[in-house]
C-alpha positions in Angstrom: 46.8 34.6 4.0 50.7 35.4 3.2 53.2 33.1 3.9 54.6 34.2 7.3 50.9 34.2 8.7 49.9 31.1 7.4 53.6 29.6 9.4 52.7 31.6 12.2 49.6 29.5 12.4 50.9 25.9 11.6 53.5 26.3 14.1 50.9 27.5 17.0 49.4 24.7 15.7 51.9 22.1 16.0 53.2 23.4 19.6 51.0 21.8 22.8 49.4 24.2 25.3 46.9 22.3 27.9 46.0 24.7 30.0 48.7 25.1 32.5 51.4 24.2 30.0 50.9 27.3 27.4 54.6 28.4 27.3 55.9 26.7 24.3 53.2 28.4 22.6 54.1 32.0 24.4 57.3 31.4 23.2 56.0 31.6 19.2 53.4 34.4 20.5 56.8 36.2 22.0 58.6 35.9 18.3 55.8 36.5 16.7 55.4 40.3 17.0 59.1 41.5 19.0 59.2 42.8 14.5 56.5 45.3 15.5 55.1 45.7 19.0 56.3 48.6 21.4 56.3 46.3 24.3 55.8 42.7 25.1 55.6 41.1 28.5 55.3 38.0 29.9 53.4 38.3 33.7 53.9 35.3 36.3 50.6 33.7 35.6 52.1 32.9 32.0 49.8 35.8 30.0 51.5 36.9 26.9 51.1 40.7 26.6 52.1 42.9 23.2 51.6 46.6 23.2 51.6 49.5 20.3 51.2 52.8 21.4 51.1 52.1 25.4 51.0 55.8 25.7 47.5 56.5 24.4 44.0 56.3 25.8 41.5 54.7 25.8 43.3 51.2 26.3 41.6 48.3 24.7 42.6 44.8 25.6 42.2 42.3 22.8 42.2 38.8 24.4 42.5 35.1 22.4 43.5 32.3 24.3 46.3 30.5 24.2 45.4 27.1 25.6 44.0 24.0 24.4 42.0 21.5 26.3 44.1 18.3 27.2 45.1 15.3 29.6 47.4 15.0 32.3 49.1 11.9 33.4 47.8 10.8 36.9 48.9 7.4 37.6 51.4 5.1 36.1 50.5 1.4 36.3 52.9 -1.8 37.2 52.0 -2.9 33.7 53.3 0.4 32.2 50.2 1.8 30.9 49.4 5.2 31.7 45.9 6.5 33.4 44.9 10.2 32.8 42.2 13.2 33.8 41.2 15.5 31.7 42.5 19.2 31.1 39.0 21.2 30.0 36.1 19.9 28.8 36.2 17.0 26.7 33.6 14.4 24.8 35.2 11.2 25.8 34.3 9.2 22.9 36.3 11.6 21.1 39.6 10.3 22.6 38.6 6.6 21.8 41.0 5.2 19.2 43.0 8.6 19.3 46.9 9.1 18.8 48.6 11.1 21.6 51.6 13.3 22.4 52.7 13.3 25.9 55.0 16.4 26.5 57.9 15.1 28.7 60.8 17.2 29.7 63.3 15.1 27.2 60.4 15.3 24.4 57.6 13.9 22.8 56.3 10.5 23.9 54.0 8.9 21.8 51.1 6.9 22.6 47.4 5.4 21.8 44.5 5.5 23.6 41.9 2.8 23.6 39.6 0.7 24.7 39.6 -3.3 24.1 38.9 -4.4 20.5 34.9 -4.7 19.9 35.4 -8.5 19.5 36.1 -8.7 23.0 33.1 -6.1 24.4 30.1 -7.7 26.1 26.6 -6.3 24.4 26.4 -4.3 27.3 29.6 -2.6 27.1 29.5 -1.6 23.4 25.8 -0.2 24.3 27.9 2.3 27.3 29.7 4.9 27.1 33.2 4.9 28.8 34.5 7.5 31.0 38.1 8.7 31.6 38.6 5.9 34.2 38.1 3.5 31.5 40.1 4.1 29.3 44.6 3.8 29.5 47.4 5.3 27.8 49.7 2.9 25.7 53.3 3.9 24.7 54.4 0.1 23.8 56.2 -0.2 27.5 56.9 -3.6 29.1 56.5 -2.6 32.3 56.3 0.0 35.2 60.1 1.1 35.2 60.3 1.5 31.7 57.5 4.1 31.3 58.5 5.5 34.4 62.3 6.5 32.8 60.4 8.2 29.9 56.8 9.6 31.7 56.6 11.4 35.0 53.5 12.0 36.9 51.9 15.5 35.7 53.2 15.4 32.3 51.1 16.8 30.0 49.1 15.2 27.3 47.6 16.1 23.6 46.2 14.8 20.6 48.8 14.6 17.6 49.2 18.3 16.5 49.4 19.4 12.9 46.9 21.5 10.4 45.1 19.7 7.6 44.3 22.1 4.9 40.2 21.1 3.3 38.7 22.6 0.4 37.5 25.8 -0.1 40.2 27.3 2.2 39.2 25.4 5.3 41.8 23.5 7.4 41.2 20.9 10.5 43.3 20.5 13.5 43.2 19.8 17.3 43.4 23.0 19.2 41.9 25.6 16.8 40.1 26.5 19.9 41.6 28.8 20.6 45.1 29.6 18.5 43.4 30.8 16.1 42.0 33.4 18.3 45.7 34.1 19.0 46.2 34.7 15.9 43.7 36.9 14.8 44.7 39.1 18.3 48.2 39.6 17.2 47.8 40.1 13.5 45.1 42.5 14.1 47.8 44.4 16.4 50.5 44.1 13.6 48.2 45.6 11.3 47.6 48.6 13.8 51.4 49.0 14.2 51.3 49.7 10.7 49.0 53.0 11.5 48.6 55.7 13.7 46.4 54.6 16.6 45.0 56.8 19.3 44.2 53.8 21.7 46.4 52.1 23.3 46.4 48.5 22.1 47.1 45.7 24.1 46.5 42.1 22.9 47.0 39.3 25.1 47.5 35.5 24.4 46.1 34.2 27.7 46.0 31.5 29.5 43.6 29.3 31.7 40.5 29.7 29.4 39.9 26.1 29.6 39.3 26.2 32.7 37.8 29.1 34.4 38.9 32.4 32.3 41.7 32.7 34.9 44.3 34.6 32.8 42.1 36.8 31.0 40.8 37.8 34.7 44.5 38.7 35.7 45.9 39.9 32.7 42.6 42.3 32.7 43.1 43.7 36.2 46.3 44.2 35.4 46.2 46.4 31.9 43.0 48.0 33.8 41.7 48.9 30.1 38.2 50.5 29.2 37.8 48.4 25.9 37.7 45.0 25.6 37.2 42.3 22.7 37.2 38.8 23.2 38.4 36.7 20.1 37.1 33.0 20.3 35.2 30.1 18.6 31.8 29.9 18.3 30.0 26.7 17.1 29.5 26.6 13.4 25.5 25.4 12.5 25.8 24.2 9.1 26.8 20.5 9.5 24.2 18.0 10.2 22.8 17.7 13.3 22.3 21.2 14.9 19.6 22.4 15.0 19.7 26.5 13.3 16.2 26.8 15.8 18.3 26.5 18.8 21.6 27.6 18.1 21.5 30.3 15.3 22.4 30.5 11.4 26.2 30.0 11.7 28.2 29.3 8.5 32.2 28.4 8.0 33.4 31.3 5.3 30.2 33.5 6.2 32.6 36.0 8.0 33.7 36.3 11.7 30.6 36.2 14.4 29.6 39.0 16.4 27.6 38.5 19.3 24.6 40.7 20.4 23.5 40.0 24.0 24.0 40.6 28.0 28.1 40.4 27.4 27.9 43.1 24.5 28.6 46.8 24.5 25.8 47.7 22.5 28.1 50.6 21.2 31.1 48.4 20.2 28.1 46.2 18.8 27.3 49.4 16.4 30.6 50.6 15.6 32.2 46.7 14.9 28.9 46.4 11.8 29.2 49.6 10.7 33.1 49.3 10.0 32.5 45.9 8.4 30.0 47.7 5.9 32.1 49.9 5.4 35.5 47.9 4.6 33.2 45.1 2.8 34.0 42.8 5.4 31.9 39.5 5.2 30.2 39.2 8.8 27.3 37.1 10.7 25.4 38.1 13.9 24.2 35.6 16.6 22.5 35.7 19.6 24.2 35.0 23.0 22.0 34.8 25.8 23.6 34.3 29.3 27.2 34.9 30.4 29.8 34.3 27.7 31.9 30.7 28.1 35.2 33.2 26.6 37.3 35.5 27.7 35.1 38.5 27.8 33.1 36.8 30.3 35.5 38.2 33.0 36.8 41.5 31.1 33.1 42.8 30.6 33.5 42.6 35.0 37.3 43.6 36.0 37.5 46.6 38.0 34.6 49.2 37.0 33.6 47.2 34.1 34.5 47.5 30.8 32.8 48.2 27.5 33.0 44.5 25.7 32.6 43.0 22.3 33.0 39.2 20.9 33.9 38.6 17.6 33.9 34.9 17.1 35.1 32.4 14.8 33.0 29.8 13.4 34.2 26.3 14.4 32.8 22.8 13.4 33.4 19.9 15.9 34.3 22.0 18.6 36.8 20.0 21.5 37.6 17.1 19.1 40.5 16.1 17.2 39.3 17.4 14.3 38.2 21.0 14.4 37.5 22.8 11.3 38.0 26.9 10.7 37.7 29.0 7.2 41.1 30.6 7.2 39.2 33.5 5.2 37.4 34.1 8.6 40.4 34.4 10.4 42.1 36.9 8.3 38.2 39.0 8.0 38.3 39.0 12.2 41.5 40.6 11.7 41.1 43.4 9.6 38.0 44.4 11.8 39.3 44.6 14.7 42.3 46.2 13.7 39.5 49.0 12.1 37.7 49.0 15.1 40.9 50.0 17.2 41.8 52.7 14.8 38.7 54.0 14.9 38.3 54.4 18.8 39.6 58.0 19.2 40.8 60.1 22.6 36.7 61.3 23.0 35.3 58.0 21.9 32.1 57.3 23.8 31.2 53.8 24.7 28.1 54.5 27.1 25.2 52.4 26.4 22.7 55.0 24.7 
């Protein structure tokens, strides 16, 4: 990965986007490709839209979403400490012990969240599991007033943001799901707007995924495309504890994941393995049963339907603070979708045969 790719990524990664709050990372989207996109757009629902070659046809939408799952700040209490409900869909022991950002609209707050020490839990309580109610914000305030001058009600709330680089060119952060799918989107559009396309190529840094596909479902209505590939995570099977049985053979560095199922264009299936063969681009297949949890859940369904595929990005510890991608995977999800748009021509046929 060069330089101004791998910064593009550590700074999507530093930046906060629970769902509802995605602009600071639009913003970085926005710079991002202005260098090489014919058109970029910003609708009112927040949806990040860049376009090369808006002219041609077919149009194919290539969707990664911009937001992370969260917390937002419900209740302030007279002692000063902070009460929260989640933003997407979250493990809650993973926040146990956790240091926090709370996005303010002077700045970063910081804060813990925690429980009370295990000297002080009865054998009943360190047998349970707490839940969201249980569990308090502290930013070291001595009281009610004091938080409330520097915390309003609404504010949102992440983990501490920041990559981590691993061996073997993996890295861990919060929020890989799903900026790294934003990043794959847009450098797989800069890579096209170094060609001559046909298609008309539209990737889109959405917003909402976390909870319900909602941008995905307006910015799809609104581009109205024929072609549509969904760029997410997909849960990574070689750490202990999953079960390959249930879940598939899914490695980190094996190449990106693309899905064969229900949600899948069988001809967008074909044409995605047969460019990787040809390009000698690393790639797994997996199995995907019922209605995508991504994006192209709702773009397979907009208008008269479009022809869909998912190319995925294996992820270990999915929703935690620690997620962990291949970096190679990223930049091989890239390259092939930015073959597979090339490739779609004027005539190109995408009716299941």
């Amino acid at each position: 990965m060069d330089k101004k790719s791998l910064a593009f990524l550590e700074t999507l990664l530093e930046t906060p986007s629970p769902s509802g709050y995605e602009q600071p990372v639009q913003k970085i989207v926005r710079e991002f490709v202005k260098g090489f996109a014919d058109e970029v757009t910003t609708d009112w629902h927040g949806n990040v839209t860049a376009v090369v070659n808006p002219k041609g046809t077919p149009r194919i939408m290539l969707a990664g979403h911009a937001d992370q799952i969260g917390l937002i700040i419900k209740h302030i209490d007279d002692k000063g400490y902070l009460r929260v409900s989640p933003v997407g869909g979250w493990d809650v022991q993973m926040l146990i012990g956790q240091r926090l950002q709370i996005w303010t609209k002077n700045g970063p707050v910081y804060g813990v969240i925690a429980r009370k020490a295990i000297h002080l839990l009865t054998p009943e309580e360190r047998k349970s599991v707490p839940e969201i109610k249980d569990l308090w914000i502290d930013i070291g305030a001595k009281d009610e007033n004091e938080t409330r001058e520097l915390v309003a009600i609404g504010d949102p709330v992440t983990l501490q943001l920041g990559l981590n680089p691993l061996q073997n060119n993996l890295a861990s952060a919060a929020g890989m799901d799903n900026k790294v799918g934003v990043w794959v989107v847009m450098n797989a559009l800069k890579q096209v707007a170094e060609a001559n396309p046909e298609a008309a190529i539209y990737s889109v840094s959405t917003v909402q995924e976390e909870i319900g596909l909602r941008g995905a479902k307006t910015s799809a209505f609104s581009i109205d495309p024929q072609i549509g590939i969904g760029v997410d995570v997909t849960h990574a099977t070689d750490c202990p504890g999953i079960s390959e049985n249930e879940h598939g053979r899914v490695k980190i560095g094996g190449g990106p994941v693309l899905q064969r199922g229900p949600n899948i264009n069988p001809v967008v299936f074909e044409n995605l393995t047969s460019l990787a063969d040809e390009n000698n681009i690393p790639y797994q297949i997996n199995a995907l049963s019922k209605a995508a949890g991504n994006d192209t859940n709702v773009m397979q369904v907009t208008r008269g339907g479009l022809a869909t595929g998912i190319v995925a990005l294996p992820n270990r510890y999915m929703h935690s603070p620690v997620e962990v991608i291949s970096l190679d995977d990223l930049e091989n999800a890239a390259n092939l979708i930015a073959q597979f748009c090339l490739s779609v021509k004027n005539d190109s046929d995408f009716t299941p045969r």
